[in-house]
Backbone as a chain_set.jsonl record, in Angstrom:
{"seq": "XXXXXXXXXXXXXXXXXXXXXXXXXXXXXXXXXXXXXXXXXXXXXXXXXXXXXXXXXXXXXXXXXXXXXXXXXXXXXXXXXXXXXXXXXXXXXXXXXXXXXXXXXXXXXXXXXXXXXXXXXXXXXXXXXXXXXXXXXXXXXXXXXXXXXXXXXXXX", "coords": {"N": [[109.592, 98.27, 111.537], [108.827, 96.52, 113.435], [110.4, 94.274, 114.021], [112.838, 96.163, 114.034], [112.872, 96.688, 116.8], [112.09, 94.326, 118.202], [114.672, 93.259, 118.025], [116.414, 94.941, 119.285], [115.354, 94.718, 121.778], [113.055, 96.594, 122.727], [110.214, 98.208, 124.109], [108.242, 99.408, 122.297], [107.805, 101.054, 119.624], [107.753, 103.793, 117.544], [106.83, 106.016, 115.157], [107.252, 109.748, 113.719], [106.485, 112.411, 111.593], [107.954, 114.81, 110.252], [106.236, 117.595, 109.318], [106.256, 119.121, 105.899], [108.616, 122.283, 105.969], [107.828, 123.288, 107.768], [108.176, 123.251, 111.829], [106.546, 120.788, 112.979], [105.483, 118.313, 114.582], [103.95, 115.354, 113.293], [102.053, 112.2, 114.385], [102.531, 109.116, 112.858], [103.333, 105.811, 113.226], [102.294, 103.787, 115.236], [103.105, 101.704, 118.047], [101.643, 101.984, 120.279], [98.233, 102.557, 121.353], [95.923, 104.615, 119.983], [95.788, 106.929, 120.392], [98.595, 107.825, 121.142], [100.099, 108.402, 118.493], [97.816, 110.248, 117.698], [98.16, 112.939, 116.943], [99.41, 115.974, 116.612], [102.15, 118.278, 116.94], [104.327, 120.559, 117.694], [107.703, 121.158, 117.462], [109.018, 122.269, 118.914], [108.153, 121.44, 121.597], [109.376, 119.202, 121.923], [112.079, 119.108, 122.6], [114.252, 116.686, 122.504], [113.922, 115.093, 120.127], [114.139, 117.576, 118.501], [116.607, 118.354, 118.731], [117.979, 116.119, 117.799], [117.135, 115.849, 115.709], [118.195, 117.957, 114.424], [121.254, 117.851, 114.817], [122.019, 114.918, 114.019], [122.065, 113.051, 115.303], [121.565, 110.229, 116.785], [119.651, 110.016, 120.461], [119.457, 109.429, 123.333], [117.097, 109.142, 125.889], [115.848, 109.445, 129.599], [113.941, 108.645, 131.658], [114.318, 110.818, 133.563], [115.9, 112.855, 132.525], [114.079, 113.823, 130.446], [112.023, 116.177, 129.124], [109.548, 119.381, 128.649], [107.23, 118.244, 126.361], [107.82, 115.434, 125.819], [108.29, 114.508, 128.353], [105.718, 113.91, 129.271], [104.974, 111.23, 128.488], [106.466, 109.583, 129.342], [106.082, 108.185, 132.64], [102.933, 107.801, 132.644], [103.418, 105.905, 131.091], [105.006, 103.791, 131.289], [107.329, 103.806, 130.21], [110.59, 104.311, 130.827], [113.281, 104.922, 129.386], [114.539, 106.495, 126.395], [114.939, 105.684, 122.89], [115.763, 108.093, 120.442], [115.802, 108.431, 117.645], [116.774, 110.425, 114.998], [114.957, 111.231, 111.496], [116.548, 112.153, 108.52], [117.093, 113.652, 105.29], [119.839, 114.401, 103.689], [120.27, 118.19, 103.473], [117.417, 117.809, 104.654], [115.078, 118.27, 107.142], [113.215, 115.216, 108.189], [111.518, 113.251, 109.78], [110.906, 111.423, 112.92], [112.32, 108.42, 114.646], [111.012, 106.674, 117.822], [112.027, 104.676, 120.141], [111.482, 102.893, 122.469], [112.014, 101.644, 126.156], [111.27, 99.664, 128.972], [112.892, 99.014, 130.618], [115.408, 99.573, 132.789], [118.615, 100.238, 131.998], [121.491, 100.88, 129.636], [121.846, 100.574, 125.828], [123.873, 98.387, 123.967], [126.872, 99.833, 122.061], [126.432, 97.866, 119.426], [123.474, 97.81, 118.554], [122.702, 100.427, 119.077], [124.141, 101.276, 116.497], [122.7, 99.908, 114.596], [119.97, 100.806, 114.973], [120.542, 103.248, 113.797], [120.706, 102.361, 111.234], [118.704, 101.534, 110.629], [116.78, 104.086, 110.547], [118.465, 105.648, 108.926], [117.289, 104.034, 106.792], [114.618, 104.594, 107.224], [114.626, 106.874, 106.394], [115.319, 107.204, 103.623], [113.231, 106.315, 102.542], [111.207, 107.742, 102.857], [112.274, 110.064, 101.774], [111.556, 109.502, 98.991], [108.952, 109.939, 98.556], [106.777, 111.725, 97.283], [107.308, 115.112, 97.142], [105.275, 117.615, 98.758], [103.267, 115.236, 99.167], [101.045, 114.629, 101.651], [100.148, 113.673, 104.479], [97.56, 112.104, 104.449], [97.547, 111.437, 102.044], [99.514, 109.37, 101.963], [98.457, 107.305, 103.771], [96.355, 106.689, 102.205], [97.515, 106.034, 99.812], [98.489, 103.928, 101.391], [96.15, 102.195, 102.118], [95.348, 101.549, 100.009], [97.151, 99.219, 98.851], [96.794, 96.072, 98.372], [96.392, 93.714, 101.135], [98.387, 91.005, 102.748], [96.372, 88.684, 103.59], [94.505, 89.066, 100.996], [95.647, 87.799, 99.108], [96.038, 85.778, 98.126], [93.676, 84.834, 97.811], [90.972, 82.913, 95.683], [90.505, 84.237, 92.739], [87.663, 85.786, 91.298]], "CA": [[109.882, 98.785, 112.849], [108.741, 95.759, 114.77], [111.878, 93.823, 113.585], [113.837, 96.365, 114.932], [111.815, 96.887, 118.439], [112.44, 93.663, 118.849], [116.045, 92.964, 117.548], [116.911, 96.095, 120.269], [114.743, 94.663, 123.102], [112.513, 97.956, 123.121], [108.842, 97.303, 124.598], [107.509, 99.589, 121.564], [108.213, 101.673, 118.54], [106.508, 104.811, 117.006], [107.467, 107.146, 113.7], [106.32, 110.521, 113.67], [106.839, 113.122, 110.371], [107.761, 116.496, 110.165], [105.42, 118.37, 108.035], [107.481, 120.017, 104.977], [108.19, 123.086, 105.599], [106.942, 123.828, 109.168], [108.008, 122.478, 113.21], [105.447, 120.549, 113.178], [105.461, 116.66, 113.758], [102.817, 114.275, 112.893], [102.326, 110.929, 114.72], [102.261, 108.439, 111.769], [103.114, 104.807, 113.285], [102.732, 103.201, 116.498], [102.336, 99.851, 118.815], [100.626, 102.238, 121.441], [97.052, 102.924, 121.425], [96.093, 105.506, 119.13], [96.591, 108.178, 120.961], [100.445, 107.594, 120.89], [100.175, 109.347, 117.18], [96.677, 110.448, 116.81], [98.326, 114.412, 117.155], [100.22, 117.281, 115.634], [102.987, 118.615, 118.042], [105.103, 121.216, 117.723], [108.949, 120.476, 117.545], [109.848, 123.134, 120.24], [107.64, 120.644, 122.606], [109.859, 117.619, 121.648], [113.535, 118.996, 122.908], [115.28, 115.991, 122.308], [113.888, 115.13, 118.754], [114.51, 118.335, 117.825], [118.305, 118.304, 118.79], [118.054, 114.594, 117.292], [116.967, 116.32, 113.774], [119.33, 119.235, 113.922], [122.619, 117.472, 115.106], [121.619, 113.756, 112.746], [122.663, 111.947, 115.978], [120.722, 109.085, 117.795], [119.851, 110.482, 121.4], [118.669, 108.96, 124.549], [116.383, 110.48, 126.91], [116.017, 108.9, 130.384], [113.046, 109.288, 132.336], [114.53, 111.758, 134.378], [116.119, 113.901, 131.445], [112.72, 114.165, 129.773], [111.449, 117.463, 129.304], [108.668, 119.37, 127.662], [106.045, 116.973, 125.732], [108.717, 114.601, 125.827], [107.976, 114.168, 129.499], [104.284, 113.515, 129.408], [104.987, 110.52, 127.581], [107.171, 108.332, 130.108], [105.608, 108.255, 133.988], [102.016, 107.02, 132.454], [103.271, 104.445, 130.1], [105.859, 103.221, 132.317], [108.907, 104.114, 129.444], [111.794, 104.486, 131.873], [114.336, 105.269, 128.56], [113.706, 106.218, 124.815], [116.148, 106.013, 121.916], [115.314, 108.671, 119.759], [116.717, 108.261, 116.001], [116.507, 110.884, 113.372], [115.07, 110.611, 110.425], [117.073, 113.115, 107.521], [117.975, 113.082, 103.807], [120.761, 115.913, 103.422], [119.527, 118.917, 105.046], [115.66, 117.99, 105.257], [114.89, 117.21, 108.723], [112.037, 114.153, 108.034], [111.229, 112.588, 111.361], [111.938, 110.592, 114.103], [111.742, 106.806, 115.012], [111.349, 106.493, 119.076], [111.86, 103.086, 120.562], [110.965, 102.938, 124.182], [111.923, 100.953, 126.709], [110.618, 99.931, 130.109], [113.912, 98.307, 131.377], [117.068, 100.054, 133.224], [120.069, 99.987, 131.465], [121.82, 101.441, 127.986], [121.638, 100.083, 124.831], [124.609, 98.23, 123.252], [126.721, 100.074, 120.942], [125.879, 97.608, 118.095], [122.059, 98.626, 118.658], [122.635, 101.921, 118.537], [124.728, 101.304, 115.316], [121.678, 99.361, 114.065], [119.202, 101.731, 114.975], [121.075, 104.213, 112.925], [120.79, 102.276, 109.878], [117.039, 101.75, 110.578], [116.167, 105.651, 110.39], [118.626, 105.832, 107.673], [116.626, 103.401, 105.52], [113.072, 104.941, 107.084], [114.406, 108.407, 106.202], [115.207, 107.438, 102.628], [112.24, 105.727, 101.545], [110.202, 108.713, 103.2], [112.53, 111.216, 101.257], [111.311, 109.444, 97.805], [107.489, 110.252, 98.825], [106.681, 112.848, 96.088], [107.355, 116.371, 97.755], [103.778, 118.554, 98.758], [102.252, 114.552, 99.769], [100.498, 114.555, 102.81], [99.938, 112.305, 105.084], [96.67, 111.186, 104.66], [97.956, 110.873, 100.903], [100.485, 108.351, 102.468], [97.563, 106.818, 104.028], [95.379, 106.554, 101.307], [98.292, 104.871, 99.351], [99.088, 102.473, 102.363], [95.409, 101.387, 102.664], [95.083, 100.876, 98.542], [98.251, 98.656, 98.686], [96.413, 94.349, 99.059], [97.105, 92.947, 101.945], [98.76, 89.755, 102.373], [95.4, 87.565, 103.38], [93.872, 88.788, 99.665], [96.654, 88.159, 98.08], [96.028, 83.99, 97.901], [92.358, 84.578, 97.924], [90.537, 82.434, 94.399], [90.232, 85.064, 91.87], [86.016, 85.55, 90.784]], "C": [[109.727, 97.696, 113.913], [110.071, 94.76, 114.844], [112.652, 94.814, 114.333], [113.694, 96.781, 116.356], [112.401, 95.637, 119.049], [113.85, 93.19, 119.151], [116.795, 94.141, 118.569], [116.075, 95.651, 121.834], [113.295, 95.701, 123.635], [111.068, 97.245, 123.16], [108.087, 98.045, 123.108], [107.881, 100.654, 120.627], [107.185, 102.989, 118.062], [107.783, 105.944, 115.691], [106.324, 108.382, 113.678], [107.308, 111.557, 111.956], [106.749, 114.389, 110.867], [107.099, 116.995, 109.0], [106.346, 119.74, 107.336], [106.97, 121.339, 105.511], [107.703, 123.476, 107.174], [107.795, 122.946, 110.427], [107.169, 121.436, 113.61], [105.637, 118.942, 113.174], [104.1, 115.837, 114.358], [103.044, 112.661, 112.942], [101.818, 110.147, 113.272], [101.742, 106.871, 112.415], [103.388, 104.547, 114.453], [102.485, 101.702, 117.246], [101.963, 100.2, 120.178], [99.361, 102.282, 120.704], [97.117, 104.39, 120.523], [96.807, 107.037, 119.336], [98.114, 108.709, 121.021], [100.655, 108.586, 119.621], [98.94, 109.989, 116.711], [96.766, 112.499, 116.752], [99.465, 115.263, 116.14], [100.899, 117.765, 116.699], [103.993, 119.796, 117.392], [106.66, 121.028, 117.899], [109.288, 121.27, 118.461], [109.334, 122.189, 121.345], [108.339, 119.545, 123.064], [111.759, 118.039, 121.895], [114.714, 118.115, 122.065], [115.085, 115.587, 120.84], [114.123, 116.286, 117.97], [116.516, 118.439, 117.841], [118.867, 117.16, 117.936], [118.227, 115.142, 115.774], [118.15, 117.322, 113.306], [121.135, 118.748, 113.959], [122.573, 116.114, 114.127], [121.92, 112.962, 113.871], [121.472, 111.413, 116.692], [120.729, 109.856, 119.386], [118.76, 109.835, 122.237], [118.549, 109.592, 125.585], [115.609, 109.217, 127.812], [114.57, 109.591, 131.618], [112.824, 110.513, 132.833], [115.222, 113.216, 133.761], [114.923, 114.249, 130.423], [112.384, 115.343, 130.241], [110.458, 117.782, 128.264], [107.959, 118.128, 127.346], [106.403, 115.515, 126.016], [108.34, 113.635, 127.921], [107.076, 113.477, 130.425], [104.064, 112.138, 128.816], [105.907, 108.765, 128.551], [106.65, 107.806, 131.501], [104.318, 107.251, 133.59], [102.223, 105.894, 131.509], [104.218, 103.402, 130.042], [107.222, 103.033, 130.939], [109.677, 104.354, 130.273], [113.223, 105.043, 130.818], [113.775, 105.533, 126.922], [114.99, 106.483, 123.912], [115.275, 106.815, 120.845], [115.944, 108.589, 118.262], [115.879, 109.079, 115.16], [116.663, 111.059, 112.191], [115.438, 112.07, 109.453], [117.659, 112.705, 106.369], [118.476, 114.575, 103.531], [120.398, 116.836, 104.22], [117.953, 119.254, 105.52], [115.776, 117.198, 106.27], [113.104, 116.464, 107.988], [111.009, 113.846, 108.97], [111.97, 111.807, 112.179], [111.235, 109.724, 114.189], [111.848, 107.633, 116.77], [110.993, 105.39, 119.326], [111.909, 103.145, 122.234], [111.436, 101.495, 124.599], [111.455, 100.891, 128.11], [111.279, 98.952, 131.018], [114.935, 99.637, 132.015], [118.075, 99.511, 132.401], [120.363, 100.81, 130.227], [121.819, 100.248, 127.325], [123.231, 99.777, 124.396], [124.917, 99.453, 122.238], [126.609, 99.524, 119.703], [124.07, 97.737, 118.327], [122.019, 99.866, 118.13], [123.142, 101.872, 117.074], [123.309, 100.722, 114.111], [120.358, 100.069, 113.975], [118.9, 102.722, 113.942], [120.623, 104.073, 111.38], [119.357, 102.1, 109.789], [116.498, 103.005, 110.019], [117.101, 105.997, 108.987], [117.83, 105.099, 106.616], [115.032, 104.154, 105.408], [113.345, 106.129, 106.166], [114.652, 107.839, 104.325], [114.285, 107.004, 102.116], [111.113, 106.976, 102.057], [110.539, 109.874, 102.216], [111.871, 110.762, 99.448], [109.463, 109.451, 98.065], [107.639, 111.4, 98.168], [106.52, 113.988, 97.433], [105.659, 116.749, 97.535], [103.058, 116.51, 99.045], [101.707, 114.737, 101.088], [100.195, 113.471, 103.696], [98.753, 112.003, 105.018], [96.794, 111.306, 103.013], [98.657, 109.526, 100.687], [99.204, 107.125, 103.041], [97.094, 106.043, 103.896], [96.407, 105.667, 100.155], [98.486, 103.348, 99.596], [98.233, 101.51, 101.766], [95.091, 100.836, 101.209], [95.763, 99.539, 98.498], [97.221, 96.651, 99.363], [97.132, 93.962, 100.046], [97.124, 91.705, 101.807], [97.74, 88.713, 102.306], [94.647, 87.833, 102.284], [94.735, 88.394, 98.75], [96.42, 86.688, 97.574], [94.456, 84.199, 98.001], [92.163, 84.35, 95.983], [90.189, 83.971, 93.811], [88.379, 84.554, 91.348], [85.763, 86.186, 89.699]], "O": [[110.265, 97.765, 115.019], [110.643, 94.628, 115.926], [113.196, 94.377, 115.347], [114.677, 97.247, 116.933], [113.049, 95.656, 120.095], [114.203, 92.798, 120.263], [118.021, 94.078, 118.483], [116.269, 96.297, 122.864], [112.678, 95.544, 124.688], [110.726, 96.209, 122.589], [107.253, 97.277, 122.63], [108.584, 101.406, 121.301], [105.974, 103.006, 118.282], [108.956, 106.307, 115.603], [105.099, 108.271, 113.64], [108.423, 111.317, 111.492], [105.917, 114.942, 111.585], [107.455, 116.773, 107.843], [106.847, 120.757, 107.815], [105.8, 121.706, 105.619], [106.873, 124.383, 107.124], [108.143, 121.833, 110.032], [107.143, 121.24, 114.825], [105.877, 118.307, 112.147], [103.529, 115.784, 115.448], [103.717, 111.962, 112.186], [100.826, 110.552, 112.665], [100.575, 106.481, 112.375], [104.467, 104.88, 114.944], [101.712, 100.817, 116.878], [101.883, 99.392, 121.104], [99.368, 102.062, 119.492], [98.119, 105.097, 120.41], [97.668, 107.78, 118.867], [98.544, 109.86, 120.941], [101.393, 109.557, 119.785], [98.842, 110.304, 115.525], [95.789, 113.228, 116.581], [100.095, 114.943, 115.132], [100.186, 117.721, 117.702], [104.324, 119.513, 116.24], [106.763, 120.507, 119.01], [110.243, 120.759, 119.046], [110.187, 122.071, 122.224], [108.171, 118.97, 124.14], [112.613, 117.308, 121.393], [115.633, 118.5, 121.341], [116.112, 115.713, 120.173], [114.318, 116.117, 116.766], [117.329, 118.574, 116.926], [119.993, 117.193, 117.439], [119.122, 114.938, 114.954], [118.773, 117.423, 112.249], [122.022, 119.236, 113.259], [123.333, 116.334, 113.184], [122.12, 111.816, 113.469], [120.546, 112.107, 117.112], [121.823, 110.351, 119.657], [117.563, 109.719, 121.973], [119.333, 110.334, 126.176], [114.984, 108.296, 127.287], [114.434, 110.694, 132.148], [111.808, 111.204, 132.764], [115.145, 114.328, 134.282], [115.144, 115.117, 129.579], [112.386, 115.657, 131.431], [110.267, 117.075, 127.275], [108.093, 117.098, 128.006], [105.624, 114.62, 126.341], [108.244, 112.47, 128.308], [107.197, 112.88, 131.495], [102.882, 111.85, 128.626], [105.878, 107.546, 128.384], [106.861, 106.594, 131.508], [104.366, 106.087, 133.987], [101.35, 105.085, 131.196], [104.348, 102.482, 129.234], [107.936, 102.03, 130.929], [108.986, 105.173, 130.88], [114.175, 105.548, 131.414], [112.847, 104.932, 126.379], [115.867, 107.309, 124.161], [114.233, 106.331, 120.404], [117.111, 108.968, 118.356], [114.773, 108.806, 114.695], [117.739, 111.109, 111.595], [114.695, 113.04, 109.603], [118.461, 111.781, 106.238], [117.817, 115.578, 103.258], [120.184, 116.654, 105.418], [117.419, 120.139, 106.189], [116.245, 116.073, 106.447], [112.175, 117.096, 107.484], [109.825, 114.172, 108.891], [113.173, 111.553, 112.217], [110.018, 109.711, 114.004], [112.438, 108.683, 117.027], [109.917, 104.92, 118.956], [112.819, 103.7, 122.85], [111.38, 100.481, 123.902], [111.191, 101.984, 128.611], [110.728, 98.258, 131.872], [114.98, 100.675, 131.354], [118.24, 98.304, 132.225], [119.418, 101.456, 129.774], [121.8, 99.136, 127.851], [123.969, 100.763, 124.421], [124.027, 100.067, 121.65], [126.641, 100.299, 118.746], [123.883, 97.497, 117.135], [121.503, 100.296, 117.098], [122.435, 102.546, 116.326], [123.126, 101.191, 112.988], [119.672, 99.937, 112.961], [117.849, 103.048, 113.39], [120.316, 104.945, 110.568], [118.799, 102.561, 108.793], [115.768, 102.948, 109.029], [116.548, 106.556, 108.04], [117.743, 105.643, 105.515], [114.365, 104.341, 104.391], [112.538, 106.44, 105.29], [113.746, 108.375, 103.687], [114.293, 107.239, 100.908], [110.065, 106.982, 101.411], [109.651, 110.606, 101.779], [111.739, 111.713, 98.678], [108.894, 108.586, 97.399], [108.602, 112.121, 98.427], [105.831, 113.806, 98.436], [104.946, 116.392, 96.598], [101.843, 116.689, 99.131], [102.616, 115.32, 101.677], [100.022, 112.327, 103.275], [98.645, 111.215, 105.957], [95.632, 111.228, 102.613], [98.547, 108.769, 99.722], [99.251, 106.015, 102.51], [96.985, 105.004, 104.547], [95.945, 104.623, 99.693], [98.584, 102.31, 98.941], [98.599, 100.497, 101.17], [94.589, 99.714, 101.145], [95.046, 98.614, 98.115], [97.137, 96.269, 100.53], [98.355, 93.841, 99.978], [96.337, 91.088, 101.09], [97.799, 87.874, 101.407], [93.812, 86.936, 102.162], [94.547, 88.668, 97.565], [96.704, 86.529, 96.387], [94.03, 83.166, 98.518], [92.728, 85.035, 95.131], [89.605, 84.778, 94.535], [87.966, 83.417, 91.122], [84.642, 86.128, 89.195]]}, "num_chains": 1, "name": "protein.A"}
């Protein structure tokens, strides 16, 4: 995601999950402060990600078209625009990327085209996550997984 944050200009990125099976989305990943994902939300709260999930199309929401939850989210963290991209494999709605920005203007359409293929790649590697995981299954996977500074560390 930071690859494409930056490769789009956007000041910051975040992925949230819909919990199978329910409205319900769950902040996963962000480059705010925790708070940015540390919640459970309701998809009726989130307007435009929900139209995002139900229609499959990319949708931008403009300070001033922000509504609901969606709203509370731009004024204090000085977002002025957000590209919303959702994430779907067939007809499971997944989640949504949102890439924020804190410029004036639209987004190229090769961005947006690029965007697209972003959430298509998040949404399929999310759709091969064994059905009934959870997210702090996802987690608990991530945090097993060596990171790169043990990875060259002398074997004892």
């Amino acid at each position: 995601m930071r690859f494409a944050r930056g490769t789009v200009g956007a000041s910051s990125a975040s992925i949230f999950i819909v919990e199978s099976g329910t409205d319900t989305l769950h902040g996963v990943v962000s480059e705010w402060d925790w708070t940015r994902t540390s919640f459970v939300s309701s998809l009726e709260r989130w307007p435009t990600a929900l139209r995002a999930l139900e229609s499959g199309d990319l949708h931008t929401i403009s300070r001033a078209q922000a509504s609901g939850a969606e709203a509370e989210w731009f004024e204090p963290r000085g977002v002025i625009r957000t590209v919303c991209v959702p994430l779907r494999a067939e007809d499971r709605r997944l989640g949504v990327l949102f890439f924020d920005f804190d410029t004036e203007g639209g987004e190229r359409e090769a961005d947006l085209t690029f965007l697209a293929d972003v959430g298509n790649r998040c949404a399929r590697a999310i759709a091969r996550r064994p059905r009934g995981a959870t997210k702090r299954d996802s987690s608990a996977s991530f945090e097993a997984r060596p990171r790169a500074s043990r990875l060259h560390e002398p074997q004892r």
